[in-house]
N, CA, C and O atoms as a MOPAC input file, in Angstrom:
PM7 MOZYME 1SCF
protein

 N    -17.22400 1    38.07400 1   -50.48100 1
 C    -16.15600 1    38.56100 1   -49.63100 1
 C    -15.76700 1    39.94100 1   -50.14800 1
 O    -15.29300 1    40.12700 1   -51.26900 1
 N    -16.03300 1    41.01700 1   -49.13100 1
 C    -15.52600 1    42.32400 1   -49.25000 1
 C    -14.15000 1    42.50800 1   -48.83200 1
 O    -13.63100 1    41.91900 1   -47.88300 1
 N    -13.51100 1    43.46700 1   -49.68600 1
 C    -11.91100 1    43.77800 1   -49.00600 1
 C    -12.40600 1    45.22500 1   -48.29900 1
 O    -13.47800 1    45.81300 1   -48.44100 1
 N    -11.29100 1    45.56500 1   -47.52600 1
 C    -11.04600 1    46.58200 1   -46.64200 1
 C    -12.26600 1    47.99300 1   -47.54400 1
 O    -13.35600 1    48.38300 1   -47.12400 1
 N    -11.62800 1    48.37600 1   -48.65000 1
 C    -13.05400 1    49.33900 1   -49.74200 1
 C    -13.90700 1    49.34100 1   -49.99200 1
 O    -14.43600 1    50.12300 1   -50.78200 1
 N    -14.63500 1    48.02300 1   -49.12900 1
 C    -16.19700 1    47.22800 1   -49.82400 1
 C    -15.95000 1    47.21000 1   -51.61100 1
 O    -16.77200 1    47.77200 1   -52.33400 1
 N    -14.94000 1    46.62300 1   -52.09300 1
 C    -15.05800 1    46.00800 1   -52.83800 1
 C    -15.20900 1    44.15500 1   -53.33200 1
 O    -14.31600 1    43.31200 1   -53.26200 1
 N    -16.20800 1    44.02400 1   -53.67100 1
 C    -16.04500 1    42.36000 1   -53.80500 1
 C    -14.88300 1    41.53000 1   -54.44500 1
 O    -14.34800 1    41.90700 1   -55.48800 1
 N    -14.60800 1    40.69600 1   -53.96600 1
 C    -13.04800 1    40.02100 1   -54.36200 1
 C    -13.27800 1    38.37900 1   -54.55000 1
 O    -12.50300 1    37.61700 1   -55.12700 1
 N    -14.64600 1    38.00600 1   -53.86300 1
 C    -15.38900 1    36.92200 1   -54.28100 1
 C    -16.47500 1    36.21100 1   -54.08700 1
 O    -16.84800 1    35.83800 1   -52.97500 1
 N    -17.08400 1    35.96500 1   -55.20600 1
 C    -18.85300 1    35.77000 1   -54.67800 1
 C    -18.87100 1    34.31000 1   -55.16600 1
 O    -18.16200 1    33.90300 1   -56.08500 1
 N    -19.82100 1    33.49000 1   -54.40900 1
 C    -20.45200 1    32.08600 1   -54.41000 1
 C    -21.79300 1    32.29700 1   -54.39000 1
 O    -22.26400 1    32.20800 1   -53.25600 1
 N    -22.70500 1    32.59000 1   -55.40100 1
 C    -24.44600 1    32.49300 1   -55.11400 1
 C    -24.86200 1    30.52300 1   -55.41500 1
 O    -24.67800 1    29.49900 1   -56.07300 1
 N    -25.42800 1    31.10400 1   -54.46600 1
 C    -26.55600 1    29.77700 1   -54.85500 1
 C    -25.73000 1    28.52400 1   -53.93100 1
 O    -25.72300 1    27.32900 1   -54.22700 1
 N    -25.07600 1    29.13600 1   -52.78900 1
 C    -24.18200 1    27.75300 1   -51.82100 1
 C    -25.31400 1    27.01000 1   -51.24200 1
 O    -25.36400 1    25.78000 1   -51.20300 1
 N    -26.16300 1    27.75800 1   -50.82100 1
 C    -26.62200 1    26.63600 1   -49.80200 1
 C    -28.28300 1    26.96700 1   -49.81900 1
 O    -28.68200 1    28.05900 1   -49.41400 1
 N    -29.07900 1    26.09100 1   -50.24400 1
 C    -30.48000 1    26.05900 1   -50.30300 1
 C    -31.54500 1    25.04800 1   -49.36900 1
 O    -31.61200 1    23.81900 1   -49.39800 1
 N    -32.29500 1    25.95800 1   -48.58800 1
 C    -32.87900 1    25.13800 1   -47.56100 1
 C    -34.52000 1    25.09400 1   -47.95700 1
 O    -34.88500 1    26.13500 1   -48.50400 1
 N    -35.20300 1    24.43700 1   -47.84200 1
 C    -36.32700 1    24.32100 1   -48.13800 1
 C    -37.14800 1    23.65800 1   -47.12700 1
 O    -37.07600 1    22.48800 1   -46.75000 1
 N    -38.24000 1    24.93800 1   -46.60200 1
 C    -38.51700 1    24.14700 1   -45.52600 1
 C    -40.66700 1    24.28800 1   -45.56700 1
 O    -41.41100 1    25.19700 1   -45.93400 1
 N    -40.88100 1    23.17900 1   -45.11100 1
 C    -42.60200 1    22.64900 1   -44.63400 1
 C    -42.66600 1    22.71300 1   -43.68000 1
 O    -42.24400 1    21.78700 1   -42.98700 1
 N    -43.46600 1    24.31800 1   -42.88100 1
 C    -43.87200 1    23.83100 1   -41.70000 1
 C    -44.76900 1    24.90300 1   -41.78700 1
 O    -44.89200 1    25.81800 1   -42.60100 1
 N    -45.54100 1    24.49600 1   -40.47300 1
 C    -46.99700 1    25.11600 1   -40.07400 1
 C    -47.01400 1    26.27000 1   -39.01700 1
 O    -47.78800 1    27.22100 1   -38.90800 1
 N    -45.74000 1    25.83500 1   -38.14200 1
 C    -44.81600 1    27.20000 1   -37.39300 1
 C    -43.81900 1    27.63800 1   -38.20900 1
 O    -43.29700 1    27.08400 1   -39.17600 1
 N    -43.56300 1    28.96900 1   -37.57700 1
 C    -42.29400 1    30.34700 1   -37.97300 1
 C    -41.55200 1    28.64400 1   -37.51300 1
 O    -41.79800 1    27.54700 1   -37.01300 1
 N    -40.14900 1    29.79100 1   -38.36000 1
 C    -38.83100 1    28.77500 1   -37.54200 1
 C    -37.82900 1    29.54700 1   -37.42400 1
 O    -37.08700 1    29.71100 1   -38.39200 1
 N    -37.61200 1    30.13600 1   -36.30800 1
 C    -36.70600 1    31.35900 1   -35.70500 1
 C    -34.98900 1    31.06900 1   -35.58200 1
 O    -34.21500 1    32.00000 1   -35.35900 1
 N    -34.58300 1    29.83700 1   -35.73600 1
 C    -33.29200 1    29.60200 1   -35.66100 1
 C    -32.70700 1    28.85800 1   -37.06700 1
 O    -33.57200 1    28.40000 1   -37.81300 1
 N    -31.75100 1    28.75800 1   -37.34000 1
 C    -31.45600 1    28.55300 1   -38.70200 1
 C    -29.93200 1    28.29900 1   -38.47500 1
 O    -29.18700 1    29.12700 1   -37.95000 1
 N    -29.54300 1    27.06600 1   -38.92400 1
 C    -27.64600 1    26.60000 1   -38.67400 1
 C    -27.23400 1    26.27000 1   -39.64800 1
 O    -27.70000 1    25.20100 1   -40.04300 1
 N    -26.21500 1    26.92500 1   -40.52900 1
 C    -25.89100 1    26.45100 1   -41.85200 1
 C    -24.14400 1    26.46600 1   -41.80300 1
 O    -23.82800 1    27.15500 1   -40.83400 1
 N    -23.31800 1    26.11600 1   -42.28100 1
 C    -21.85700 1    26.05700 1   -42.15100 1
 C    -21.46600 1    26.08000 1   -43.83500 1
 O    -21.72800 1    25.40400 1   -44.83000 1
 N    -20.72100 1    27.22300 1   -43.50900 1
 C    -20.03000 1    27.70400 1   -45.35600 1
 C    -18.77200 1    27.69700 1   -45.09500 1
 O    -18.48400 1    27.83200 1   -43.90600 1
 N    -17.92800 1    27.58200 1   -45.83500 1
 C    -16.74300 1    26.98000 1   -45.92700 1
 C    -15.95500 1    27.78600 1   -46.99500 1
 O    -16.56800 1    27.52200 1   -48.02900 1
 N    -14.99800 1    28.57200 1   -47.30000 1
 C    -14.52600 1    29.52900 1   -48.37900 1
 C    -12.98000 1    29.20700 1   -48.60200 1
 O    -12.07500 1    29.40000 1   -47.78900 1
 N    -12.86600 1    28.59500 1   -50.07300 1
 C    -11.49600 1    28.62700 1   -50.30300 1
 C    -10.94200 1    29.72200 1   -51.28400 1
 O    -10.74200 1    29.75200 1   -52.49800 1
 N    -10.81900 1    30.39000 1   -50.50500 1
 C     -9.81000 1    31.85200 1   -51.30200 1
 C     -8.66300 1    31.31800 1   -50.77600 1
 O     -8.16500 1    31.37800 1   -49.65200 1
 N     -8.25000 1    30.64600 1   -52.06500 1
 C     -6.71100 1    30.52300 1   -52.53000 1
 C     -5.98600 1    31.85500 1   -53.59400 1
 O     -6.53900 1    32.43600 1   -54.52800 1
 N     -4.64000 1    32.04500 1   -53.07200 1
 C     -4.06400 1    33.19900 1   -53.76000 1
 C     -4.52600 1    34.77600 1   -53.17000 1
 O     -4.06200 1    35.86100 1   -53.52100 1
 N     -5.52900 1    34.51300 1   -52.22500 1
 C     -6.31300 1    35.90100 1   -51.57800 1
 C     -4.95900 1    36.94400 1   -50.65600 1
 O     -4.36000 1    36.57300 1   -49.64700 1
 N     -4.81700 1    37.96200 1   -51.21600 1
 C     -3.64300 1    38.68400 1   -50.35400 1
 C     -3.79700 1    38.92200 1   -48.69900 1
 O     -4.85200 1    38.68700 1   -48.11100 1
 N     -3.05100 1    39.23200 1   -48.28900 1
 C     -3.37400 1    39.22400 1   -46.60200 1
 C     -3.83300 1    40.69500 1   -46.54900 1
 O     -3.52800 1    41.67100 1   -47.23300 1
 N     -4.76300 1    40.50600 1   -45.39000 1
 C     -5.08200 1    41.77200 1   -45.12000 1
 C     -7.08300 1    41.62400 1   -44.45100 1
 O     -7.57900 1    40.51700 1   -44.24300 1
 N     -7.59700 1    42.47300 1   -44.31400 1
 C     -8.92700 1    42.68400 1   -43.43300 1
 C     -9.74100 1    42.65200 1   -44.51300 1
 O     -9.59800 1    43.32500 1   -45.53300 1
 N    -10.93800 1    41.55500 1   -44.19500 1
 C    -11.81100 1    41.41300 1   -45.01000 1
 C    -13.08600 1    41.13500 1   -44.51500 1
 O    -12.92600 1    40.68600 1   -43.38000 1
 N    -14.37600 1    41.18100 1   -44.82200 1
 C    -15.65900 1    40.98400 1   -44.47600 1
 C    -16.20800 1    40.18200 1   -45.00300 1
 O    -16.41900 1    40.47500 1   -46.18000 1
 N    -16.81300 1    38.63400 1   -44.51200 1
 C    -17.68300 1    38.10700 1   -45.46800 1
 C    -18.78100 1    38.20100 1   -44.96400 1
 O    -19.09500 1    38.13000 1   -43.77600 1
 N    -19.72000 1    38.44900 1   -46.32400 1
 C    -21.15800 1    38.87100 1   -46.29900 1
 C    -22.07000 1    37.63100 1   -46.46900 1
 O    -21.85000 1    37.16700 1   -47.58800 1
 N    -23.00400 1    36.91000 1   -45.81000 1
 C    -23.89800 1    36.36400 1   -46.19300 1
 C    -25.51100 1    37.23100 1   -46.53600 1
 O    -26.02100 1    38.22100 1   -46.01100 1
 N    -25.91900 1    36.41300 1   -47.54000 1
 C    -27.34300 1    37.27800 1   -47.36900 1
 C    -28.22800 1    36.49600 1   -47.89100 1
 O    -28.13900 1    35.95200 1   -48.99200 1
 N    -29.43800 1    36.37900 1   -46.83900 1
 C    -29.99000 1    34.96300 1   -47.22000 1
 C    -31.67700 1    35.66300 1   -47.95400 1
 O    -32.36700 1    36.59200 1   -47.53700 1
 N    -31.83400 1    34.94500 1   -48.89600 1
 C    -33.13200 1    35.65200 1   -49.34600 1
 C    -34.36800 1    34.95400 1   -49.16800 1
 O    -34.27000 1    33.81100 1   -49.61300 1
 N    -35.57600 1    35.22500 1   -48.65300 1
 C    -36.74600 1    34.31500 1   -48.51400 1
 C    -37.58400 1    34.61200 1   -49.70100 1
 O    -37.91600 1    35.79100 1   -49.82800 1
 N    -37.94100 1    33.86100 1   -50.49000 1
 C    -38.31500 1    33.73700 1   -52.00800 1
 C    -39.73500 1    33.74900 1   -51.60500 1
 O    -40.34900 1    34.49500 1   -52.36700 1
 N    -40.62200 1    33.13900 1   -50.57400 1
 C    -42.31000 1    33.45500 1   -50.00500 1
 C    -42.40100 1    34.45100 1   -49.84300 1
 O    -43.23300 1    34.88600 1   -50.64000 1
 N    -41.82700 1    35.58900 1   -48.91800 1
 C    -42.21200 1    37.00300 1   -48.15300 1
 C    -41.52200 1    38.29200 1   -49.53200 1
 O    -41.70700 1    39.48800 1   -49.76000 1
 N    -40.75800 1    37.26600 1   -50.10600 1
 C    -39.65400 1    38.28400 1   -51.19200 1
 C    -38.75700 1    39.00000 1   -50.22000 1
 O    -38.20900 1    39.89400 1   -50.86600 1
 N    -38.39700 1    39.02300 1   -49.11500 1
 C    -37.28900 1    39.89000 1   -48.55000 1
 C    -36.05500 1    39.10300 1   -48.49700 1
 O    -35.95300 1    37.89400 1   -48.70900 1
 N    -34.83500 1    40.19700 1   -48.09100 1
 C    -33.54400 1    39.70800 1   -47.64700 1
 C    -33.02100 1    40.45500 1   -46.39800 1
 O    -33.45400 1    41.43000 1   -45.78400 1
 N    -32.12400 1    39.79400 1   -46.26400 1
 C    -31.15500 1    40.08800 1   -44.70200 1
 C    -29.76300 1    39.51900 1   -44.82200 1
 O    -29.56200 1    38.34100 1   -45.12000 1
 N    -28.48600 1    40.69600 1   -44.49800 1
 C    -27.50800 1    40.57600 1   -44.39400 1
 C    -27.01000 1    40.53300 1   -43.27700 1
 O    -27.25100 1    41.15900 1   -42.24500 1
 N    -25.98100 1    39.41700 1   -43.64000 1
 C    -24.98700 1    39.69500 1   -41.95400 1
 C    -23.67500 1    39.50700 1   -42.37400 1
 O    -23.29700 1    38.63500 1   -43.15700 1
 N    -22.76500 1    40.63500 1   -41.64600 1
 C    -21.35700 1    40.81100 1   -42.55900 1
 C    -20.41400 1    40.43600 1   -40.79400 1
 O    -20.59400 1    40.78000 1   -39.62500 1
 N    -19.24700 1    39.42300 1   -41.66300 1
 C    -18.78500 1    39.38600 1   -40.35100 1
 C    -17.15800 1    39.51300 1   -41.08500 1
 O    -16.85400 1    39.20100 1   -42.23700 1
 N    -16.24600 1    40.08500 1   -39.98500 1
 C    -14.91300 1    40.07200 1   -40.67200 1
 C    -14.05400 1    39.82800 1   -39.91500 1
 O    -14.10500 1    39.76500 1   -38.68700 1
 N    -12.76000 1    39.59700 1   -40.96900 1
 C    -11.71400 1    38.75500 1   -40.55900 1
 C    -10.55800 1    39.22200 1   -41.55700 1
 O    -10.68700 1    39.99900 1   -42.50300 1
 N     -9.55200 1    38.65700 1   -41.18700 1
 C     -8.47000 1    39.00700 1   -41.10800 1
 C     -7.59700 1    37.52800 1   -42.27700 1
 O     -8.03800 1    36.38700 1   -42.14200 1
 N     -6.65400 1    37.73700 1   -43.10400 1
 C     -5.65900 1    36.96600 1   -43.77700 1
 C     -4.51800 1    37.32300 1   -43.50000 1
 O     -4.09200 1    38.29300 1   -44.12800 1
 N     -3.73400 1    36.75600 1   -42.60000 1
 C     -2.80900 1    36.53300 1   -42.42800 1
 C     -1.01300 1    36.27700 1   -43.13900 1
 O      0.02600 1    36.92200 1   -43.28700 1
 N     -1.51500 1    35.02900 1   -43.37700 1
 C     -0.47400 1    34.09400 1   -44.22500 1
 C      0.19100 1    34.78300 1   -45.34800 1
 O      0.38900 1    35.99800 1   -45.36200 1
 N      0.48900 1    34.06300 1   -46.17700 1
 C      0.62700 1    33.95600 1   -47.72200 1
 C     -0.02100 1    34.07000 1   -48.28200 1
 O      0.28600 1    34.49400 1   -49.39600 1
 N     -1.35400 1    33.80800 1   -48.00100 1
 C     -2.61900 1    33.29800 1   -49.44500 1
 C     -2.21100 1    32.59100 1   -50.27300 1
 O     -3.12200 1    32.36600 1   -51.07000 1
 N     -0.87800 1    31.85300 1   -50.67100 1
 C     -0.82800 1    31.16600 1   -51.54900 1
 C     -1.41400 1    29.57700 1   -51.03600 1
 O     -1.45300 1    28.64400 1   -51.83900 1

């Protein structure tokens, strides 16, 4: 999670690992992450996923953002 400076404010590696056997590409991919930033101040933020394929060696990011509201407490 980037704040408003692209500075990181909190990282989770290694959430979610898929491992897959097949003989076709597989063009769609559904995963659900879940982030508890407790104490996080309000204000505009970006979270970044970036998923890495360990066969081809590449990666790909996708940054999506949002907004804190509340308290953060």
């Amino acid at each position: 999670v980037l704040d408003q400076r692209q500075r990181e404010v909190f990282r989770q590696e290694g959430a979610l690992e898929i491992h897959l056997r097949k003989l076709s590409p597989v063009f769609d991919l559904y995963a659900i992450s879940r982030l508890k930033l407790q104490g996080i101040a309000p204000g505009k933020y970006t979270f970044r996923v970036v998923i890495h394929d360990l066969l081809k060696g590449t990666s790909a990011a996708f940054d999506h953002p949002f907004e804190v509201t509340g308290g953060g407490g």
